[in-house]
N, C-alpha and C positions, 0 to 999 in steps of 0.2 A: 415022490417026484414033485418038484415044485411047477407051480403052475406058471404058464407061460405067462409073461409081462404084457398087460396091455399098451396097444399100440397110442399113442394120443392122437386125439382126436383132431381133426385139421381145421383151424377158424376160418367162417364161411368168409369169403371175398367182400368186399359192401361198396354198393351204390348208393349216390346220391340223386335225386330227382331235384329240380329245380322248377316251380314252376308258378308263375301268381296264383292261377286260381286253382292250383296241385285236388287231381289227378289231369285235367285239360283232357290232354291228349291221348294220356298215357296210363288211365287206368288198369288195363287189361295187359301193359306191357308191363308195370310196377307188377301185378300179382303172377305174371307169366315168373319174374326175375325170383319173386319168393319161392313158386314153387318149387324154381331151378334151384333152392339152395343159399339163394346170394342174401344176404342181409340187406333190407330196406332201411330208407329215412327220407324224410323230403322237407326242401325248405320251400313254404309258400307264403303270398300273401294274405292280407285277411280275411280273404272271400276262401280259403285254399278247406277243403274237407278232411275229414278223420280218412283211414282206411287201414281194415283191418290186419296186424304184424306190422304196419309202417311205423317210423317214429315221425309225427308228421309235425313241424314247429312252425310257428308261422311271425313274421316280422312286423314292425311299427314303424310307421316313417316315421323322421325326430323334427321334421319340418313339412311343410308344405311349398310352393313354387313360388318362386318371387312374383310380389306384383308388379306391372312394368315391365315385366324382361323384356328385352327385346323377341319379337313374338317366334321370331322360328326357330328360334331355342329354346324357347317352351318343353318340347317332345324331348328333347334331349336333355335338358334337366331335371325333367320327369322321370324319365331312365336311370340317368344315373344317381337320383334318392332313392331309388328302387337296388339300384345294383350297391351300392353301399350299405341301405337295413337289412339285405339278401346274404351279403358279405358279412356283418357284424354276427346275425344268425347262425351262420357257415364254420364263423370261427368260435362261437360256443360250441356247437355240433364238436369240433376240432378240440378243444380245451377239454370235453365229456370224454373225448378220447376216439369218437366218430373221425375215424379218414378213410373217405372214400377211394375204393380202387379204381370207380369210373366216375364220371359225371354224366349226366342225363338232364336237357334243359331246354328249354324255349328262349329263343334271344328276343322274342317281341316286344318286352317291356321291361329289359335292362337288365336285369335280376342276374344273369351268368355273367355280365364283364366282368368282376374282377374274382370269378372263382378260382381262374389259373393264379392268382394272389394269394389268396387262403390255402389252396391245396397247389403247389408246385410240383409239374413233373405228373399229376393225375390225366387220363385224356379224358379228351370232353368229347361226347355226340350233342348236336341241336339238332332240333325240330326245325326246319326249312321250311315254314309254312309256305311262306310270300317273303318279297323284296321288292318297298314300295316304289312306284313309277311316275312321272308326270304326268304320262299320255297314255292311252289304248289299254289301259287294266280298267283295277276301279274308276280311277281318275280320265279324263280327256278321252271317254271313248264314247259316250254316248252326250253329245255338244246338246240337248236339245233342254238340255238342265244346268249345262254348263256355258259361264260366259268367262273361261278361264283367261289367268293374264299373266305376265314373264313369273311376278309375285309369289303366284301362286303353282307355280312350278319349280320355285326354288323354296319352297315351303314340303311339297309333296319332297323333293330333294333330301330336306334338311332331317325329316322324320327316319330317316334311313342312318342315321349316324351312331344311332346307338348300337341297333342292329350288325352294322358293319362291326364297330369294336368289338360287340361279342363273337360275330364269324371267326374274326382274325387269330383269335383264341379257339378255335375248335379242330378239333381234330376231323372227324367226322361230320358231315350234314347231311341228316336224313331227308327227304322231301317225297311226299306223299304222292306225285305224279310228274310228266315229262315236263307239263307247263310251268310247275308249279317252282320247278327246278330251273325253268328258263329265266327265271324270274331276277336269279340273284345272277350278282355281276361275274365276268368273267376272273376274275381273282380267286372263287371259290369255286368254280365249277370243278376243280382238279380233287377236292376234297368229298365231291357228293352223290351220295349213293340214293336210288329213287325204287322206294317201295312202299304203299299204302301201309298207315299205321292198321287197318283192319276193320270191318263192320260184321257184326251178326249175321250172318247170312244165313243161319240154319235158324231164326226166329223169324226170319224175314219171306218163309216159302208161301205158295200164295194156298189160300185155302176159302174153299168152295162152302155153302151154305150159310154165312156170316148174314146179318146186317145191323144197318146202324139206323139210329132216329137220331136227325136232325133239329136243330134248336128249335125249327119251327113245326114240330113234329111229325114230318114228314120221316117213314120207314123207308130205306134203301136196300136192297137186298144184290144188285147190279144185275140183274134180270132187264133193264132198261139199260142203255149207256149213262156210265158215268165218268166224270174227266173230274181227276184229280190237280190241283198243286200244291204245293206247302214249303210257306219261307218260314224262318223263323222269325220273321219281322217282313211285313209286308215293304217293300222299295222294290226302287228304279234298278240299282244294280244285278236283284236277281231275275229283273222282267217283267216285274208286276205290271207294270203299266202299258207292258205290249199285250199279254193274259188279257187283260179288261179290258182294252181294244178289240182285241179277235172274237169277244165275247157274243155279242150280239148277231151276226151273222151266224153263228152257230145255234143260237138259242131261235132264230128265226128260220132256219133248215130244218132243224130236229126239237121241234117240239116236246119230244121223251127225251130230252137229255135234261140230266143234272151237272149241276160243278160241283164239284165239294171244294174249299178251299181254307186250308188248316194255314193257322198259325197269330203273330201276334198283332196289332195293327197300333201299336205305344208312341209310333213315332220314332222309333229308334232303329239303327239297321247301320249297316257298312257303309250304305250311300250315303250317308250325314241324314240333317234333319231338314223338313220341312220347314218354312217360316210360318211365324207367328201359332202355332200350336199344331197345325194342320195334319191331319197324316193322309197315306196314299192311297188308303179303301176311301175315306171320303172325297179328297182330288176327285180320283177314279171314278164316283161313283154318280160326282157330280158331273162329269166330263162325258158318261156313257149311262147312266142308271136308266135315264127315260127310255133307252131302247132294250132294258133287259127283264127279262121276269126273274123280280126278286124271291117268286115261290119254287124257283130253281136251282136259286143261287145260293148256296150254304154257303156262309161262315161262321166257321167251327169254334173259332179262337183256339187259342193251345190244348191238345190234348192229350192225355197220356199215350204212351207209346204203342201197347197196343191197339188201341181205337184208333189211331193213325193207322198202322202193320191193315189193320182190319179195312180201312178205308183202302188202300193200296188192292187191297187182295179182291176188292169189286170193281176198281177203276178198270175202265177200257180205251182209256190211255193217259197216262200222266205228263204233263208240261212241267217243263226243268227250262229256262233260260237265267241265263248267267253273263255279264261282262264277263272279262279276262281276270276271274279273280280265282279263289280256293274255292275247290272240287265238293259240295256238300255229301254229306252222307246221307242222306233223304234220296240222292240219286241212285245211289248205289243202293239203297233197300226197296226200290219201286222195281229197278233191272232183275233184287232180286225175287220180286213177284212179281214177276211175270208180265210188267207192265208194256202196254206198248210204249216208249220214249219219245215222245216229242220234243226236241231239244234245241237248244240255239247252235248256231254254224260258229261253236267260240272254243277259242283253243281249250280251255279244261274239259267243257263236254268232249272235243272230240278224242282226248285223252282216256274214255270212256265208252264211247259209241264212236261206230263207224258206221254211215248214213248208208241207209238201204240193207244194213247186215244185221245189227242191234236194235234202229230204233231210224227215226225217220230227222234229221236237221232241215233246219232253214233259217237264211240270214235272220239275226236277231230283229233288224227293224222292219222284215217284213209284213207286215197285220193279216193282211189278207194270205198269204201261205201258211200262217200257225190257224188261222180260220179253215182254209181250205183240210189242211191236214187235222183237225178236230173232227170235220163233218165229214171224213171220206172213215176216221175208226170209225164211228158211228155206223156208216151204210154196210161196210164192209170188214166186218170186226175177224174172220175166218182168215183175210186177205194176212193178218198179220202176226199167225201164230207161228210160223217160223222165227218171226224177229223178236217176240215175247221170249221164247225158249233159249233162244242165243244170246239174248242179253240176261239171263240167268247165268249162264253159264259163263260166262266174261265177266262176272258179277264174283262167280266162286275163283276163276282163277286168278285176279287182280287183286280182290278185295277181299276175301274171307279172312275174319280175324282168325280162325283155328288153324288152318292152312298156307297160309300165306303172311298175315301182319305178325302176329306174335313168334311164329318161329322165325322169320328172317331177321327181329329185332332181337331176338336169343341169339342165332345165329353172327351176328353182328357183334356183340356183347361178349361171346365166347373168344372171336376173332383176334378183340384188344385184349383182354384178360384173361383171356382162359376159364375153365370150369367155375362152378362156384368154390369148390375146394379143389384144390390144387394136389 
């Protein structure tokens, strides 16, 4: 008897990732797509990394920005030298014989406008990070930095045009939360779906008997109160400079407290720069140092992930403020240990915490209530282990990358295409 004919095999579906500095956002969702099956490639810029099964290529501007342009077109022809080396890339990919069945992209820095070019008839999902504003976000919410003028709000304006052009091409917009989603104009709200891309949350539980030595060799073990923050760049936008206000009233109530505070102090951050070389640990340090004990006050500088994880899992309450901008993941790994959350009264946190349930707000400019609320965990650390435990757990159901981020971006992906083999 002759043996039965094999069946052929079905060629797996393929995704494209789009992203300057590939994987961004999307690491954990590019290897969710391999496991599921689907054939990887990504086109990034030159900062963009390898990762393992991707084919990952990365682009050349063939120019640089004019000099002179007129300025608020700057952003926007920045974009679009990005969206045309992004494009030429795209259509090698194309030529190799790479077409993608979906697209997967960040519209922040141009790169997806003309992929409905390249690949016609493919749908596009983007990353909805943010949707720049004049007023009350980054920009125009905190005036005491700001001496804004019409100018410079048809500036904040203009930086948005690139942006727009890639929406208008998308199919789908992901956005990581309510706010974040409030962001972009009523033209796309009709297209956008809102689910956290995902955090670790199962390396993030909090664990007992850790400590840490401090740069100036001081052992922490959280046996005393300690209050955590960590930006990735110390600024005004994530509240550094209300932190280092509140600071000294606390260090003068509670003599056993420490701060631990992580992160980078380069001058660089989302708020813009400081002039003349300045940064905001020194502003700050010059503005309030004389009333602080520096043999209390850690800065860490950046450190690996762990050592942070490990720092979280001794704090006895962590400080999160934020303008009206994108929701960090640092918030979401302190909720998920167990942290008490101290946080600003601003719409991303409360997309996050809900005061008195998770974690404790208060208007971002008030000094004295983030002070008050330092020194009452301190007295009263018992008073707040319901609110520890509930923001764990709003932590697993919102955020967990296993759970929540990578399946609903499979699920999404299945939605427009189908399987990976059909």
């Amino acid at each position: 008897m002759a043996a039965a004919a094999k069946a052929p095999s079905l060629a797996a579906k393929r995704i494209l990732f789009v992203h300057q500095n590939f994987p961004g956002q999307f690491p954990h969702i590019a290897d969710g797509c391999l496991a599921a099956g689907y054939k990887v490639a990504a086109v990034a810029g030159p900062t963009g990394k390898n990762r393992p099964g991707i084919d990952v290529r990365r682009w050349k501007l063939s120019r640089g920005s004019t000099p002179g342009l007129f300025e608020p077109a700057t952003r926007a022809e920045a974009d679009l030298l990005r969206a045309d080396a992004a494009a030429h890339l795209a259509a090698q990919f194309k030529a190799d014989g790479f077409v993608p069945d979906l697209i997967i992209g960040h519209p922040g820095w141009g790169e997806t406008i003309h992929m409905h070019e390249v690949f016609p008839g493919v749908p596009i999902i983007l990353f909805g990070e943010f949707f720049y504003k004049s007023r009350g976000a980054d920009v125009g919410f905190d005036l005491e930095f700001e001496n804004r003028t019409f100018t410079d709000d048809l500036r904040s304006s203009a930086k948005n045009i690139g942006m727009a052009g890639a929406c208008s091409t998308a199919d789908v917009i992901v956005c990581p939360t309510p706010f974040q989603a409030s962001t972009h104009p009523k033209a796309f709200q009709p297209m956008i779906r809102v689910f956290h891309e995902g955090v670790d949350i199962a390396k993030s539980g909090r664990k007992t008997g850790g400590a840490l030595k401090m740069p100036n060799g001081t052992v922490l073990d959280g046996s005393t109160p300690v209050i955590t923050f960590i930006n990735r760049n110390f600024e005004r936008l994530r509240g550094f400079h209300i932190f280092m206000r509140a600071l000294p009233a606390l260090m003068q109530a509670r003599p056993d407290a420490h701060v631990i505070v992580i992160g980078a102090d380069d001058g660089k951050g989302y708020g813009g720069q400081l002039p003349d070389g300045q940064t905001w640990k020194g502003k700050m340090l010059a503005e309030v140092g004389d009333r602080l004990d520096l043999n209390r006050l850690h800065f860490t500088g950046k450190v690996p992930h762990p050592q942070m994880l490990a720092a979280l899992s001794m704090s006895w309450a962590h400080v999160y403020y934020t303008y009206p901008f994108v929701l960090s993941w640092s918030l979401v790994e302190a909720m998920a240990s167990e942290c008490l959350i101290l946080g600003s009264d601003t719409a991303p946190v409360r997309d996050a915490i809900t005061s008195g349930q998770e974690g404790i707000l208060n208007d971002f400019f008030d000094v004295e209530a983030l002070s008050n609320a330092m020194i009452d965990a301190c007295a009263n650390p018992d008073r707040y282990t319901a609110l520890r435990k509930a923001a764990r757990e709003k932590a697993l159901r919102l955020f967990d990358r296993e759970t929540v981020g990578v399946p609903k971006w499979l699920e999404l992906i299945r939605e427009l295409i189908g399987p990976a083999q059909g």
